[in-house]
ZAMARGU-4260 file (C-alpha; in steps of 0.2 Angstrom, whole numbers, plus 5000, padded with zeros to 4 digits):
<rodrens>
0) 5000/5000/5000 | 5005/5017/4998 | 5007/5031/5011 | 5003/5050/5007 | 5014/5062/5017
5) 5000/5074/5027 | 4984/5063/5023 | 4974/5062/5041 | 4956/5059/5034 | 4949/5044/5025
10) 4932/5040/5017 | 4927/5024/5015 | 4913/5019/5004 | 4912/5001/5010 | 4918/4994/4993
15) 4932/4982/4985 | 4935/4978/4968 | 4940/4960/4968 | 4944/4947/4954 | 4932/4933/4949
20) 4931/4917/4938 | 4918/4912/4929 | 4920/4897/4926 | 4908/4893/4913 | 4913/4904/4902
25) 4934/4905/4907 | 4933/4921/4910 | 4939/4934/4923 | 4935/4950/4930 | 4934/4962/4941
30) 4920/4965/4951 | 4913/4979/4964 | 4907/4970/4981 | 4907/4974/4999 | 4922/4975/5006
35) 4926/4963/5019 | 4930/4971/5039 | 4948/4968/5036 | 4950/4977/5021 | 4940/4993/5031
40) 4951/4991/5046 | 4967/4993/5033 | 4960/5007/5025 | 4955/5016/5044 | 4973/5013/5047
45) 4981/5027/5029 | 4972/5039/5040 | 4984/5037/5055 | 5001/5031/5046 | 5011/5049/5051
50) 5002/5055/5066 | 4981/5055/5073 | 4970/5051/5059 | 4950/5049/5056 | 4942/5036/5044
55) 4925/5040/5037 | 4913/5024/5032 | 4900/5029/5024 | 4887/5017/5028 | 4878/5011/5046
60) 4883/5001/5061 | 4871/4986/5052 | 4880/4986/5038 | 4898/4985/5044 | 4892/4971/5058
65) 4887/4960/5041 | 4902/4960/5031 | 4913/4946/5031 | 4931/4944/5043 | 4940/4943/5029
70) 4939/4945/5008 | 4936/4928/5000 | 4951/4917/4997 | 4960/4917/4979 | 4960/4898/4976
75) 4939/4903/4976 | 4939/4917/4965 | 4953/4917/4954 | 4959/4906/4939 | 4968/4888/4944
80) 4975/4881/4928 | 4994/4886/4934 | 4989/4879/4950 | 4983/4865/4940 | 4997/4862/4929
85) 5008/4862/4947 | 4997/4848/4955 | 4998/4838/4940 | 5017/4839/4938 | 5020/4835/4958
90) 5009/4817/4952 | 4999/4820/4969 | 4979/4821/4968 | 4972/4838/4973 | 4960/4827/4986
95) 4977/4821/4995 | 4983/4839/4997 | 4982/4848/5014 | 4974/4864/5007 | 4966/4878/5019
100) 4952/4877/5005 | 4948/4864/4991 | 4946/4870/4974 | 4929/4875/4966 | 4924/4861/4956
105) 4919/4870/4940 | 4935/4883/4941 | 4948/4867/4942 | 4938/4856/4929 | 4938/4873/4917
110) 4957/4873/4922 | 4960/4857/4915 | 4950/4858/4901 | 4963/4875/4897 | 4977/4862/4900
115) 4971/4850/4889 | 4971/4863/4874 | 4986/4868/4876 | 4992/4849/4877 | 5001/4851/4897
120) 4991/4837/4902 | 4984/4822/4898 | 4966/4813/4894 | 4969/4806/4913 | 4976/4825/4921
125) 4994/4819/4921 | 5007/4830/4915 | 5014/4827/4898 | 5032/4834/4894 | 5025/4849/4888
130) 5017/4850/4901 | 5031/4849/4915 | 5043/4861/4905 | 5027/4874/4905 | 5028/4871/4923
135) 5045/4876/4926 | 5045/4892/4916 | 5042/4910/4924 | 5026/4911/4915 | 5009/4908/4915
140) 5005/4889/4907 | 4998/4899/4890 | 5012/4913/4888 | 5024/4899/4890 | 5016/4887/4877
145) 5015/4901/4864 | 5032/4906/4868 | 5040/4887/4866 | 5031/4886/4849 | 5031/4901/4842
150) 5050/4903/4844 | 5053/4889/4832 | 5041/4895/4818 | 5047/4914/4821 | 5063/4913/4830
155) 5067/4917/4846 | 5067/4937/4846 | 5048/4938/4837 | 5042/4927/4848 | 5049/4934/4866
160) 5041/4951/4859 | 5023/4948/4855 | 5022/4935/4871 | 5028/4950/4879 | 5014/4960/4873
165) 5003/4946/4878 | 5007/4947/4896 | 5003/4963/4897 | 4983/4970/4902 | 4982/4973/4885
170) 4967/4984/4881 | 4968/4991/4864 | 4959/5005/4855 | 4946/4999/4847 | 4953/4981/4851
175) 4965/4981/4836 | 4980/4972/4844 | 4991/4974/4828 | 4988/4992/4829 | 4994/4992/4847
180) 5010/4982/4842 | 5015/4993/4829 | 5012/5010/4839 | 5023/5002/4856 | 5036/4995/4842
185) 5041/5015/4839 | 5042/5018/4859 | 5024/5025/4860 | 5033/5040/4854 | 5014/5047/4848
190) 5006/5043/4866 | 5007/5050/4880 | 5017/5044/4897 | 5007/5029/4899 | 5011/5023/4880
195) 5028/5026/4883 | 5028/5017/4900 | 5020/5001/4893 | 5031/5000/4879 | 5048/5001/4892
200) 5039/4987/4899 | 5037/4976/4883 | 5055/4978/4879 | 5061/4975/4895 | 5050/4959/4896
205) 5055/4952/4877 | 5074/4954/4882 | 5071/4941/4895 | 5060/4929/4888 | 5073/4932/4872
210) 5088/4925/4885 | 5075/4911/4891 | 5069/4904/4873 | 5089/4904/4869 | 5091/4891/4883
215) 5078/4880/4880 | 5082/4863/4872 | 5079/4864/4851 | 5066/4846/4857 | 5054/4856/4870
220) 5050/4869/4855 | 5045/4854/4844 | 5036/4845/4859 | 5028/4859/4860 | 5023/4862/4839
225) 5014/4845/4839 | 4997/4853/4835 | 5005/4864/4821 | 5003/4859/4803 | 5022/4857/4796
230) 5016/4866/4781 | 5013/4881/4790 | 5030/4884/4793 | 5033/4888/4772 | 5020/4901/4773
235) 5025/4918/4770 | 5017/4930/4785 | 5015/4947/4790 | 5019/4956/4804 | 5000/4954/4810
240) 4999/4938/4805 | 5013/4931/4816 | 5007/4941/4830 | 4989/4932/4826 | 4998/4915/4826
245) 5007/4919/4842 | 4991/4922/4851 | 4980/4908/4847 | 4994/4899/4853 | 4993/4904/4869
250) 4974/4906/4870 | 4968/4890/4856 | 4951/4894/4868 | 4949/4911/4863 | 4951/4908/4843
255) 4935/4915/4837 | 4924/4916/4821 | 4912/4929/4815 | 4893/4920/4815 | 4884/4919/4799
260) 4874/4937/4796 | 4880/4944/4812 | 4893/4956/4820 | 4896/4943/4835 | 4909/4931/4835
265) 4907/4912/4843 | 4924/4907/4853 | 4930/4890/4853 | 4926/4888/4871 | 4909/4892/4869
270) 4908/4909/4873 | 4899/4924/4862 | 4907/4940/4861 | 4908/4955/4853 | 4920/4969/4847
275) 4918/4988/4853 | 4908/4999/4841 | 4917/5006/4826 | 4930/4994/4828 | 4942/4992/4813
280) 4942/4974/4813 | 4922/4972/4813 | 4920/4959/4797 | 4937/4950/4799 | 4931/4931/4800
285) 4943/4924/4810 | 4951/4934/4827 | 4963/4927/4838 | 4958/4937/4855 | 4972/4941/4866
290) 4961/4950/4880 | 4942/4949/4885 | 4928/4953/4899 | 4911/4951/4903 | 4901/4964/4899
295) 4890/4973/4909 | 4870/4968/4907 | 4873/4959/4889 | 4873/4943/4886 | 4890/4943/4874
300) 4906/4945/4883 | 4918/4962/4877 | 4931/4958/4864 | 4946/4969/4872 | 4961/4966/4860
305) 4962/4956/4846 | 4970/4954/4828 | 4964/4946/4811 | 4968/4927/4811 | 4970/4916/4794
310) 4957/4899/4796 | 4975/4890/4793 | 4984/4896/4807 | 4966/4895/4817 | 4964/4875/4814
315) 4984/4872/4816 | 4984/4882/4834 | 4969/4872/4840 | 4972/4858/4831 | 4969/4850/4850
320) 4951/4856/4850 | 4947/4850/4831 | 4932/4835/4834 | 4921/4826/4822 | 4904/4824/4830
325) 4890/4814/4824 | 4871/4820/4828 | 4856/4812/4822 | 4837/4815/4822 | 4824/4808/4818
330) 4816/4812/4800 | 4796/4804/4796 | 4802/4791/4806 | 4819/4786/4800 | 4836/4787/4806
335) 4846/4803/4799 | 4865/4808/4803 | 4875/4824/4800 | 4893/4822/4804 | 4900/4841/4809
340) 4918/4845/4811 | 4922/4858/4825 | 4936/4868/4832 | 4928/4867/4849 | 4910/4875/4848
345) 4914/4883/4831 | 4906/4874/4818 | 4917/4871/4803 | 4907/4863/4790 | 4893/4848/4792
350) 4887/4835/4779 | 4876/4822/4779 | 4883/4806/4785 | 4883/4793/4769 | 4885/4776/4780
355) 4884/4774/4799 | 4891/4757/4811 | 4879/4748/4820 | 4885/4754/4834 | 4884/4771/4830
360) 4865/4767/4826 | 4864/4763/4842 | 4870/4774/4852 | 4861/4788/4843 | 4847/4779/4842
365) 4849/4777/4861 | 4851/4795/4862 | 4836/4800/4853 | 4825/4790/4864 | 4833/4797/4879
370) 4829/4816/4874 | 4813/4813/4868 | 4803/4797/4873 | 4800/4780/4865 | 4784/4784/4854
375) 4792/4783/4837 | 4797/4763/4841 | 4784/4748/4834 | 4773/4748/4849 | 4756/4737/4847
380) 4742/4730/4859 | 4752/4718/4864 | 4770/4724/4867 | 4759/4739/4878 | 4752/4726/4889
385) 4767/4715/4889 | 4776/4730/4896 | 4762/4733/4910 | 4761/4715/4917 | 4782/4717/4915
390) 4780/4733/4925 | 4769/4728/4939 | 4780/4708/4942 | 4794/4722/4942 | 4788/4735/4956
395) 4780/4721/4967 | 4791/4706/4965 | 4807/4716/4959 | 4824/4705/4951 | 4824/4697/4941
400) 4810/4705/4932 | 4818/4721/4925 | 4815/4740/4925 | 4806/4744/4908 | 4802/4763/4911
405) 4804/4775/4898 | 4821/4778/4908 | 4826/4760/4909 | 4821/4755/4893 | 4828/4770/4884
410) 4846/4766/4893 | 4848/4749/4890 | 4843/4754/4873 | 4861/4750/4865 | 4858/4730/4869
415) 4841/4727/4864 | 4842/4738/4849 | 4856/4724/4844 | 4845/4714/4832 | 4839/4729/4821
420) 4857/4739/4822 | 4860/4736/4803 | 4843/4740/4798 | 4845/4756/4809 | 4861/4760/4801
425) 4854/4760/4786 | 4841/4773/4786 | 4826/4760/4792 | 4810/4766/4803 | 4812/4763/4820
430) 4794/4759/4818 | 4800/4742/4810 | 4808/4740/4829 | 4797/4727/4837 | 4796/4732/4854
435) 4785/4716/4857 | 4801/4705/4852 | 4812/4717/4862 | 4803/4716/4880 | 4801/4696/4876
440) 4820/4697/4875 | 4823/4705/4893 | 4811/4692/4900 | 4822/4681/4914 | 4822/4662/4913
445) 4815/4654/4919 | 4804/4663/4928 | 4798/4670/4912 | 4786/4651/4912 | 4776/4658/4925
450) 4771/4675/4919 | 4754/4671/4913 | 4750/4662/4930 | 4757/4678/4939 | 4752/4692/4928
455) 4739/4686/4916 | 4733/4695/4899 | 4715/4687/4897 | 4704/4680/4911 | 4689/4666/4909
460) 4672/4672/4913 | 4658/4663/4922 | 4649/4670/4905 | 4657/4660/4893 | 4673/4666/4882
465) 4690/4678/4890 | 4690/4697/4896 | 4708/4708/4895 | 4715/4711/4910 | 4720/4732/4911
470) 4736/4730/4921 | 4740/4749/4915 | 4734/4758/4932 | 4741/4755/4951 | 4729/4737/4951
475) 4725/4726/4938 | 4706/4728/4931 | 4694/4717/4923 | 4682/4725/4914 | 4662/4715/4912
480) 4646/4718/4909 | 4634/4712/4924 | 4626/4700/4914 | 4644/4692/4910 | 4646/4687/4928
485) 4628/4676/4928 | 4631/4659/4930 | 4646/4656/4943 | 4646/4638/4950 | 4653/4641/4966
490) 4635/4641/4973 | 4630/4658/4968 | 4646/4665/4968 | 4663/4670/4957 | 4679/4661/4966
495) 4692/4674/4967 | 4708/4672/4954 | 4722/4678/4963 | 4737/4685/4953 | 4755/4689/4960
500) 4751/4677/4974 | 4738/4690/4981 | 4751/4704/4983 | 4741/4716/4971 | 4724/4719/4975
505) 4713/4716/4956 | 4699/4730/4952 | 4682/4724/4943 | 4673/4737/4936 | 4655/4735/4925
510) 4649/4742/4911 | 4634/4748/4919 | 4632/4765/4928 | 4626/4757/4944 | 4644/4749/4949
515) 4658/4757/4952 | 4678/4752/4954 | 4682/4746/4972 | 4695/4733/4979 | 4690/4715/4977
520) 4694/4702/4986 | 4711/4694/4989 | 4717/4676/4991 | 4706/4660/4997 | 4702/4669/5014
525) 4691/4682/5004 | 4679/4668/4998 | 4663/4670/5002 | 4666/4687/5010 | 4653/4697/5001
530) 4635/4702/5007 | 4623/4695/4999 | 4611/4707/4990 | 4595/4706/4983 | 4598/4700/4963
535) 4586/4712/4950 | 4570/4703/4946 | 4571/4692/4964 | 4561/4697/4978 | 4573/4701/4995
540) 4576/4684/5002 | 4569/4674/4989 | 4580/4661/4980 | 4582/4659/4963 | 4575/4643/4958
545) 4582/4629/4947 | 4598/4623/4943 | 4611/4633/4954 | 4624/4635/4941 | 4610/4645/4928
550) 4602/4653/4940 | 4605/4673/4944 | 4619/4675/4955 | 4618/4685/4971 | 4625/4704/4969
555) 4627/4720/4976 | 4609/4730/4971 | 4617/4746/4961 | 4621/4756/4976 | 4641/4760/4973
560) 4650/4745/4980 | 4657/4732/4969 | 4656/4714/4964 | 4667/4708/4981 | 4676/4691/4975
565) 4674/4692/4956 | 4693/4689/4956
</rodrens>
């Protein structure tokens, strides 16, 4: 901190400007918060640092007894991927370490995902070679990448001076970073003090990284040029257009291209930006961005220094982020892929996919049914109710009947799926998927023998003939006409059939208006456990006469209750 000869009074608003990391979007910036009682009790004490002083803080008693002791720590505000790139070369797991605070998950996983661009670490978060060189420079992981890499394409003295510029808060007029180099390359001499300044600072800067780049074995460099395309080493360049390579060498995340029919640009992390009003790069296709920060209420980050990027030198300084991605849908029922090539999330060019693997089929078939539901498949009467009796055996007797939920089924998709991979593959309609042959392949053995005595489709009625069993709702229900259940031989009466061993109750529901659904009766012990009611057309008390087994049986009157005992 400074100290002012003769200052003895100090206003405090109550606020700090700290950094922060957002993480999503691998971005930093300063932010205006409260500041924490610590911070107020340093800034109390400039007032008294030659003799008696006072301290002002403009705000109440309240609102000072809230703030926090102390500001936030940096490991949880600020960006990791040096930290990172240290972890991973010691070979120790950041969980084994005795830190004061762990690590944000989102800020270390964006670290590494950095890391992993520039090529420091590998698919498992170890250090690669690269990688432990990188971490034994005096520079920040991507300063050091672009200066190893650079330096064997440009030579050591053009590559310590624009990595020189890069480490700088560079914040150029009208984000033109080429402009900026050109104007510090003559001593700032048509700026004012601050111009001048910076450029002492570059120079003094690119002497040293010169002296480091010269010391540095001829082998790092190339470890470090993997990504690059040989050919780009013939290619005649400007000026600009080294600087350009330099810089989406140390940031590959940051390369960005303008979006179809717009001003904004899309970054290869993901992130939309934008370049000041006016700006003299405004319709440049490709920008390698050297500084950026969010913007305040907009949904685009602020482009703050940038310079105009060829789409070679784009694709060979990301070459780590280049992917081929496969995405399907599904078009008047059939099977339709697009492969895309990408430089992260820019899109590079898309064409439809001529042949797809089985597998592939499958998995984006999987995928499909995952996002939107299994209603395009070949579902019939009878794979519908197969699945319901699968799904009630499943939630009340458990393994090893399976799970087949839309979730279940749409994740084990990949293995049932098997048989009609090829057809898949080929453009054919998941329509032609039997789903009735699917579920009869998930059925277990040998308990699969017993499902019709546990689950039933069809029941025999006293009438004559079979009735569906409804096993779609919480209990299974059997649907009749009154008339249908005349005729029972158990002396008047409809023996109970009881399913799942009597662990579901069943549901019998007429036709009629006068009976409604209720629970029937489970098991032997509810034999007989109806109330006998007078039967329409049958005096109260009076028998039906004749043969027992065609006379009228004895029912509730229509009052509400149900048919106890039907099954």
């Amino acid at each position: 901190s400074l100290t002012v000869p003769g200052v003895s009074v100090v206003v405090d608003t109550g606020l700090a400007r700290e950094p922060r990391f957002d993480a999503g979007r691998s971005l930093s910036s300063l932010v205006t918060v409260p500041a924490a009682l610590a911070r107020l009790e340093q800034r109390a004490g400039r007032a008294a640092r030659t003799g008696p002083g006072i301290a002002v803080r403009v705000m109440d008693s309240v609102d000072v007894a809230r703030r926090p002791a102390q500001s936030a720590p940096g490991i949880a505000t600020q960006d990791l991927t040096d930290a990172r790139l240290q972890v991973a070369s010691w070979g120790t797991p950041v969980e084994e370490l005795a830190l004061l605070d762990a690590p944000p998950v989102g800020t270390w996983e964006a670290a590494g995902q950095r890391l992993s661009s520039l090529g420091a670490i590998d698919e498992a978060g170890a250090a690669t070679a690269l990688g432990r060189t990188l971490a034994a420079l005096p520079l920040d992981p991507p300063l050091g990448r672009a200066l190893l890499a650079s330096s064997t394409i440009l030579g050591a003295s053009k590559a310590a001076r624009f990595v020189a510029l890069l480490s700088e808060d560079v914040r150029a007029p009208g984000a033109d970073l080429g402009a900026l180099e050109r104007r510090l390359g003559r001593g700032g001499a048509s700026d004012a003090g601050v111009g001048k300044a910076q450029a002492a600072r570059v120079k003094e800067t690119q002497a040293r990284l010169e002296r480091l780049a010269q010391r540095l074995p001829a082998s790092t460099s190339e470890g470090a040029l993997a990504s690059v395309v040989a050919e780009q080493q013939e290619t005649t360049r400007t000026r600009e257009d080294e600087l350009a390579l330099t810089c989406a060498l140390a940031y590959p995340e940051w390369i960005a291209r303008r979006r179809p029919g717009s001003a904004a640009y899309i970054l290869a992390g993901g992130v939309g930006a934008e370049l000041p009003q006016g700006s003299p790069l405004e319709g440049q296709e490709w920008l390698a961005v050297a500084s950026i920060d969010r913007a305040p209420a907009s949904r685009h980050a602020r482009i703050l220094a940038a310079v105009p990027l060829s789409e070679e030198d784009a694709l060979a300084a990301g070459a780590a982020l280049l992917e081929t991605r496969t995405q399907a849908l599904i078009d008047k029922g059939a099977l339709k892929a697009t492969r895309t090539r990408t430089l992260g999330a820019i899109p590079l060019k898309s064409a439809p996919a001529s042949s797809l693997s089985e597998e592939e089929a499958t998995t984006l078939v999987a995928e499909h049914l995952a996002a939107r539901g299994l209603g395009d498949l070949g579902w019939g009467k009878e794979a519908s109710s197969l699945r319901e009796r699968m799904r009630v055996l499943h939630e009340v007797l458990g393994a090893p009947w399976p799970d087949v939920s839309d979730e279940a089924l749409a994740g084990s998709a990949p293995q049932w799926l098997a048989p009609w991979a090829k057809r898949l593959a080929q453009g054919g309609s998941l329509s032609g998927v039997s789903m009735l042959d699917a579920l009869r392949s998930m059925l277990p053995w040998p308990q699969a023998a017993r499902l019709d005595e546990l689950a039933p489709e069809k029941m025999t009625i006293p009438a004559g003939g079979t009735r569906p069993i409804d096993w779609s709702g919480a209990h299974p229900v059997l649907t009749l006409r009154v008339q249908q259940a005349f005729g029972s031989p158990s002396g008047g009466h409809l023996r109970p059939n009881v399913v799942l061993g009597g662990a579901v109750p069943g549901r019998a529901r007429t036709a009629t208006r006068a009976l409604s659904e209720a629970p029937v009766a489970r098991g032997p012990a509810a034999r007989g456990a109806h109330e006998p009611c007078q039967a329409p057309g049958v005096a109260a008390g009076s028998p039906a006469p004749g043969d027992q087994s065609s006379s009228l049986p004895t029912i509730p009157r229509p009052s509400g209750r149900f048919l106890d005992g039907i099954w």
